[in-house]
Every structure is written in C-alpha cells, then in structure tokens.
Legacy VTK file of the C-alpha trace (Angstrom):
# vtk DataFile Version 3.0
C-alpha trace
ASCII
DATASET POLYDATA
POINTS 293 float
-21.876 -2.327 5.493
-18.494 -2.856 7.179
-17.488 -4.273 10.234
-14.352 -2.618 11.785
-12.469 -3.874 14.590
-9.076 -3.086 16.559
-7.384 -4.872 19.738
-3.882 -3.959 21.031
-2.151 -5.785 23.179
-1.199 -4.021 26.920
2.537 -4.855 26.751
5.723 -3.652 24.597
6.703 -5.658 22.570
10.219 -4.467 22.872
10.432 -3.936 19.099
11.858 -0.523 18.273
8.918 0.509 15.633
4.644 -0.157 15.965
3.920 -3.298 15.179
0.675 -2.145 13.319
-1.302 -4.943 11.283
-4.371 -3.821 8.563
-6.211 -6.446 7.229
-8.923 -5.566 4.684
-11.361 -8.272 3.146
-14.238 -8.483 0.187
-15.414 -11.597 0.746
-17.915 -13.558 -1.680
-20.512 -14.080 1.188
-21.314 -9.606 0.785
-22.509 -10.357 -1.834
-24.936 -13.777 -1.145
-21.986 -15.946 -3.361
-19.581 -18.314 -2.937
-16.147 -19.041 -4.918
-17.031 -21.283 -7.391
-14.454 -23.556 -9.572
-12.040 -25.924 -7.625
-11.357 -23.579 -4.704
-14.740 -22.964 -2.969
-13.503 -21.378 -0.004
-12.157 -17.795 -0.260
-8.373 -17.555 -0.423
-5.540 -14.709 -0.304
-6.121 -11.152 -0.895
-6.470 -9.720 -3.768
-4.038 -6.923 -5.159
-6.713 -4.403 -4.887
-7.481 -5.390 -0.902
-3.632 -5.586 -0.188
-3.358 -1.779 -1.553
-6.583 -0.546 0.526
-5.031 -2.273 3.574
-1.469 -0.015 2.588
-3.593 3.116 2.504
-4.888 2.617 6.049
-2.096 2.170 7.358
-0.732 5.044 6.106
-2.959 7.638 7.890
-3.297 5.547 10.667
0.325 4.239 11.668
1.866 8.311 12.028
-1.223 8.919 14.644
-0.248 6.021 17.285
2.081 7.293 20.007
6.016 7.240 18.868
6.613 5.172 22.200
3.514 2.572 21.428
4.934 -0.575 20.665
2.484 -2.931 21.582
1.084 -5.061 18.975
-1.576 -3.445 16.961
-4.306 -5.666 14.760
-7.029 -3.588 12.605
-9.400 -5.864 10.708
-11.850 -4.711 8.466
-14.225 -6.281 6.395
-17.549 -5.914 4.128
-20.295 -7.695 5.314
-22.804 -6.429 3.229
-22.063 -5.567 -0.744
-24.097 -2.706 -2.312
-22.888 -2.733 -6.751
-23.249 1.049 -6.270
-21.022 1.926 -3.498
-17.297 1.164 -4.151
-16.349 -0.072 0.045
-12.487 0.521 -0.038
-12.842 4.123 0.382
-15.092 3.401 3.510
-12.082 1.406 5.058
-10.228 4.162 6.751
-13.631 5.546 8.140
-14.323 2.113 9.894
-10.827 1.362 11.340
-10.891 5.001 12.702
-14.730 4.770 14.311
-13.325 0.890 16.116
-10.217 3.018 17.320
-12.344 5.747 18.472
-14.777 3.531 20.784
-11.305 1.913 22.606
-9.004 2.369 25.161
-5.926 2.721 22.881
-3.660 5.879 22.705
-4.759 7.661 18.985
-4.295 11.011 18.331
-7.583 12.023 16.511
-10.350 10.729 14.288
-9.357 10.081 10.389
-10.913 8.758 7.663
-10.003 8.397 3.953
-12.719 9.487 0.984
-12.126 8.794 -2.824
-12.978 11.799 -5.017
-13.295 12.183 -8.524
-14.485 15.037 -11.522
-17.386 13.977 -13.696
-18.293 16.466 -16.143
-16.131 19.173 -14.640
-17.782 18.459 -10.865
-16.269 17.193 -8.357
-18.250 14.260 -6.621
-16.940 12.441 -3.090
-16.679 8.727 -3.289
-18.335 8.031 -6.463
-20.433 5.462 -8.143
-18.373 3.037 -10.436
-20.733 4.233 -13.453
-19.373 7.878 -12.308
-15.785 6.475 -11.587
-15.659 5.210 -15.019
-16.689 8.988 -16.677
-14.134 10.601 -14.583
-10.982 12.305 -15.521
-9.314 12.902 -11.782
-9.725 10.095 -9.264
-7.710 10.608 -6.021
-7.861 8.698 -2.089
-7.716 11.451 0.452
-6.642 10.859 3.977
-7.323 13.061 6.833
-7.899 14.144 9.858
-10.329 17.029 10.714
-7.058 19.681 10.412
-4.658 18.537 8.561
-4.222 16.223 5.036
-2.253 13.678 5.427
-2.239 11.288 2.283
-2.893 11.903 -1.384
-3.010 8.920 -4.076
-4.351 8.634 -7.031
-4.410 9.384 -11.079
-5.548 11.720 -13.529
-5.096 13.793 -16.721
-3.098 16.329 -16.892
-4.639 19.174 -14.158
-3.545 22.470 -12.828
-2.340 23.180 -9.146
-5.395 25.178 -8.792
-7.657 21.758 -9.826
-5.490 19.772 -7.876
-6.122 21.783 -4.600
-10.085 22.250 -5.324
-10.066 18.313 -5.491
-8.381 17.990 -1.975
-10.582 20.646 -1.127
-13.334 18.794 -1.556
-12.538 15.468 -0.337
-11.580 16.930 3.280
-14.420 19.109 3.539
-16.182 15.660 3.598
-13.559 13.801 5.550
-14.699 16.341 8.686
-17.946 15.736 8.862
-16.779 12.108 8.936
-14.565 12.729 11.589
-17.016 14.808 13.363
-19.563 11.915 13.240
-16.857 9.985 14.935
-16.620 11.911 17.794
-20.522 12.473 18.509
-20.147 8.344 18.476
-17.820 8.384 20.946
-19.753 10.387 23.254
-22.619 8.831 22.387
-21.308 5.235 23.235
-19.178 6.865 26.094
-15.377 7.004 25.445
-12.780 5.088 27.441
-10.272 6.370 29.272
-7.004 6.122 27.046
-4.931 3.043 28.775
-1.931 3.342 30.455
1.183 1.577 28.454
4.953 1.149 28.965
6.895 3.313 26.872
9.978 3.261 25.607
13.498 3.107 27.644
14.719 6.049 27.372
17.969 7.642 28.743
18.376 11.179 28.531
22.204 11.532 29.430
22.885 8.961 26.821
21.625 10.353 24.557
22.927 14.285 25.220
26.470 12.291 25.074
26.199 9.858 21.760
24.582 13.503 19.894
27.536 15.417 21.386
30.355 12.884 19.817
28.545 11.316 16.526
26.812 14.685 15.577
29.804 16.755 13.567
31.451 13.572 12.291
28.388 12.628 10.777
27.604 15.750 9.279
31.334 15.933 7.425
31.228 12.256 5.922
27.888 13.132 4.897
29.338 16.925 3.326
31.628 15.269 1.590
29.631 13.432 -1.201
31.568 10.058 -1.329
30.273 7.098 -2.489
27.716 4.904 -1.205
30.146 1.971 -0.173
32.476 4.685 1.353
30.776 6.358 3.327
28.912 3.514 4.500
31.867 2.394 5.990
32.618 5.822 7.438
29.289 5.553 9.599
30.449 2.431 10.732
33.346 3.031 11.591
31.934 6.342 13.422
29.690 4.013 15.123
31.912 1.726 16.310
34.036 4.305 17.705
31.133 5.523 19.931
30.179 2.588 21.107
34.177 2.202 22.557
33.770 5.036 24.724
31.216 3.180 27.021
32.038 0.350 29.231
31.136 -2.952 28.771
28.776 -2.587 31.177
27.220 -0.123 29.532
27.368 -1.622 26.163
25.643 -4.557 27.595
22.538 -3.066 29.419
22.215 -0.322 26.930
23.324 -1.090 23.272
20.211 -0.629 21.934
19.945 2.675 23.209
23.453 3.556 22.087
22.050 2.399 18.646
19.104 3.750 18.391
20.325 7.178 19.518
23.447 6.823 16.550
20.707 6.214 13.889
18.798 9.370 15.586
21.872 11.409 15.359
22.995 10.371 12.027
19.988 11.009 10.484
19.273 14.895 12.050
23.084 15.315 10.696
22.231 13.651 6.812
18.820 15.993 6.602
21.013 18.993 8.346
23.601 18.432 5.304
20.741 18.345 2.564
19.466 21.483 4.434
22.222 23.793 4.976
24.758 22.716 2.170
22.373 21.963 -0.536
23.915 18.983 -1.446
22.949 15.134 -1.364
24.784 11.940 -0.148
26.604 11.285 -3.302
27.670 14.787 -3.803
24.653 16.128 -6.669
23.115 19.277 -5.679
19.693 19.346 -4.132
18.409 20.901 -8.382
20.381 17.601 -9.837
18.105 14.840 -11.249
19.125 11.737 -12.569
17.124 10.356 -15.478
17.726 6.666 -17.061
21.408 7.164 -15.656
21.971 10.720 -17.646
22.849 13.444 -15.354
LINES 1 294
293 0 1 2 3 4 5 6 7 8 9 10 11 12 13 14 15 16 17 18 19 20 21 22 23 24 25 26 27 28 29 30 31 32 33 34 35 36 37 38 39 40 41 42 43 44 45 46 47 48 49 50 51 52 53 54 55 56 57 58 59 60 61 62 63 64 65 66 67 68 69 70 71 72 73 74 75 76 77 78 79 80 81 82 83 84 85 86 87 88 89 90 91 92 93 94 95 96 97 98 99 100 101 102 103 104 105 106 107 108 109 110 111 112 113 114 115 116 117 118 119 120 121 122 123 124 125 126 127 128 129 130 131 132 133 134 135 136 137 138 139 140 141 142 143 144 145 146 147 148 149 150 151 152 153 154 155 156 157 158 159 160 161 162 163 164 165 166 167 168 169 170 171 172 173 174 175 176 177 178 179 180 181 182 183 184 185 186 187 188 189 190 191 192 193 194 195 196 197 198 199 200 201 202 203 204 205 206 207 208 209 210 211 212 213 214 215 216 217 218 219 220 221 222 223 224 225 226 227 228 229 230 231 232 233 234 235 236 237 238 239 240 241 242 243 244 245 246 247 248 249 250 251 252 253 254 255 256 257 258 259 260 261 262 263 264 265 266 267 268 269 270 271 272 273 274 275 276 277 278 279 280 281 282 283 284 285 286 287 288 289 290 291 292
C-alpha cells in the first residue's frame, strides 16, 4: 500500500521553470521494523528511492502547464510492505491518482509499470524471484496515448523484442490510467484552478525573433569553437538588449532574455536541421569515441 499526495501552491513563483518536488520513501515501519544500530530513526534516501523519485518526475514534470510555476510538492510513500511486490514501480501510479482527485492543471492520467521476460514471456511488474530469472527489465512511463519514458537493462534484444516489451507494459499502463479516471468520477473531480501565468509580451517577442534569429543561425553555421562562439551569443545578446530603452530594459529584461534563449535555441536546432551540421562543426553522422574522431 502507498499513500500518494500532491499540494501546489495558488501563486507564481516568478521562477522561469516548474518548481516540481518528488519525494519517494521506504520506510522501516512498512515493514513492522525499525533501524537498528546507532541510528534508530530513519535517515536520507537511499540511491534506489532518489532514482524512483527521478523517474516520476520525468513523466510527470512535461504534463504540468508550460506557464505553471507555482510550487509543486508530490510525496509518496509505502505504508504497507508486501516481500512479493517490488513498490517503486507503483510510484508513478500513486502520484498520478493524488493529481487526478485535485484542483491542479495536469494534462492526463500516467502511470509508470516495470516489465520484464521470464522464460521468453513477458510479465508486468514482476515478483523479485521473477525479476531475478529475467533477461529484459525495463520502467515504462505513460499516458493512455502516448509513451513517454523508457529505462532500463537487458541482453542483447532485437527492435522487434524491444517494441513487444513496450507493448506490453502500456497495454497495462491504460487500464491503470483508465482506473484513474473512473476514480475521479467516482470521488467527483474538481474544477481545474485558475492560476497566473506567465508575463508574456507578444510584440517583444515578434521584435527580439526578428533581430537575434539570422545572427544566431550563422554563428551557429559556422562550427567555431565552444569559447568562440559563446562569446558571439553574447555579444549578439547584448546588442539586442541596446536597442530597447532603459525603460524597457528595466520592466522587461527578463522577457528580453527569455525570448533570446527562445530564439537562439529554434536557430541552434534549425542549424542541426537544415545544414546537417553540429555546434563545433562535425556532421550530424560524426561520433566521437574516447577523443578519436
């Protein structure tokens, strides 16, 4: 058994990216113990709790609105340990049902299933006796449409095996996500709150585009090195930032930030797109290996 909760905060918190916290615990008590030794209270999270918390916030964090910036906190944790059932894959389903039953702006249902092949079958969150016969074990994140995270390790397997094991995993993942939304009507879902969004400023940002765009994209053609043409953006930068007035500058910097980085980033993917060609020059078929072309 896990207990899932979320709470958000109503106001921005003027921060320029979600600030989206996943905290995932396995404490002694699930199990009827307590720490033993010198510490007897439980203490920091363990690598393998830090990594399920990373894969929750993975599906979860893309789903939030791009303009949600209020503070975010999804705690999860097991209340009741079964040596048969391995609870980390369970995590994303419980964040996703407490997200489900609010008032905060989400997308869809997720939820996240570990699958593995024992004896050539593929079986959806496994046993750790079956986990430990496997030869694929992967942690599947999805909605009801669409995939969104793959992780995990195996032998060497086929594209065709690889598929059939994602296959599998969000077959299960929907009926998750379906039982999600019958709880939601069940319970009776809130009305999705009202939140600021994000200044925005439309002219702004039409005029930073039209100047920083092309100038961009030709430092970026030109396949210089990294201290070189770091300068070159900043220099770029700078120069945009002249053409406004101080006035400007002052009530709006961010923006005029924000809306460079935009800019220069449509113009670095445009370069990788169209010319073929990366940052430092190599072709888009050019690996680097140990430092040997």
């Amino acid at each position: 058994m896990l207990l899932g909760t979320v709470v958000s905060g109503y106001k921005s918190t003027g921060l320029d990216f979600l600030p989206l916290t996943v905290d995932y615990r396995e404490k002694f008590a699930a199990a009827g113990k307590y720490p033993g030794g010198f510490f007897k209270r439980e203490a920091r999270p363990n690598d393998g709790e830090v990594l399920t918390m990373r894969l929750v916030d993975r599906v979860l964090r893309p789903l939030f609105p791009k303009d949600y910036h209020a503070e975010v906190q999804v705690m999860i944790q097991l209340m009741s340990h079964d040596p048969e059932v391995m609870p980390d894959a369970m995590a994303g389903l419980a964040a996703s049902a407490a997200i489900q039953l609010s008032d905060i702006p989400f997308e869809c249902a997720i939820s996240e299933v570990r699958v593995a092949r024992v004896d050539g079958e593929f079986v959806v969150n496994p046993s750790y006796a079956q986990l430990a016969e496997a030869d694929l074990e992967m942690m599947i994140g999805a909605s009801a449409d669409s995939v969104m995270m793959v992780e995990g390790e195996m032998s060497e397997v086929s594209e065709e095996d690889m598929i059939a094991a994602i296959k599998a995993a969000h077959e299960a993942i929907k009926d998750q996500c379906a039982a999600q939304i019958a709880l939601a009507e069940q319970v009776g879902k809130k009305e999705v709150r009202e939140y600021e969004g994000e200044k925005e400023d439309a002219t702004i940002e039409a005029k930073v585009a039209e100047l920083a765009y092309q100038k961009v994209y030709d430092v970026a053609k030109k396949g210089s090195a990294k201290h070189e043409r770091s300068a070159a953006f900043s220099e770029i930068k700078e120069e945009i930032k002249a053409t406004f007035s101080e006035e400007d500058q002052a009530e709006n910097g961010d923006l005029i930030s924000k809306y460079f980085n935009k800019t220069h980033k449509k113009a670095v993917r445009d370069v990788l797109l169209n010319e073929g060609i990366r940052l430092d020059g190599r072709k888009i078929q050019t690996y680097v290996i140990s430092g040997v072309r």
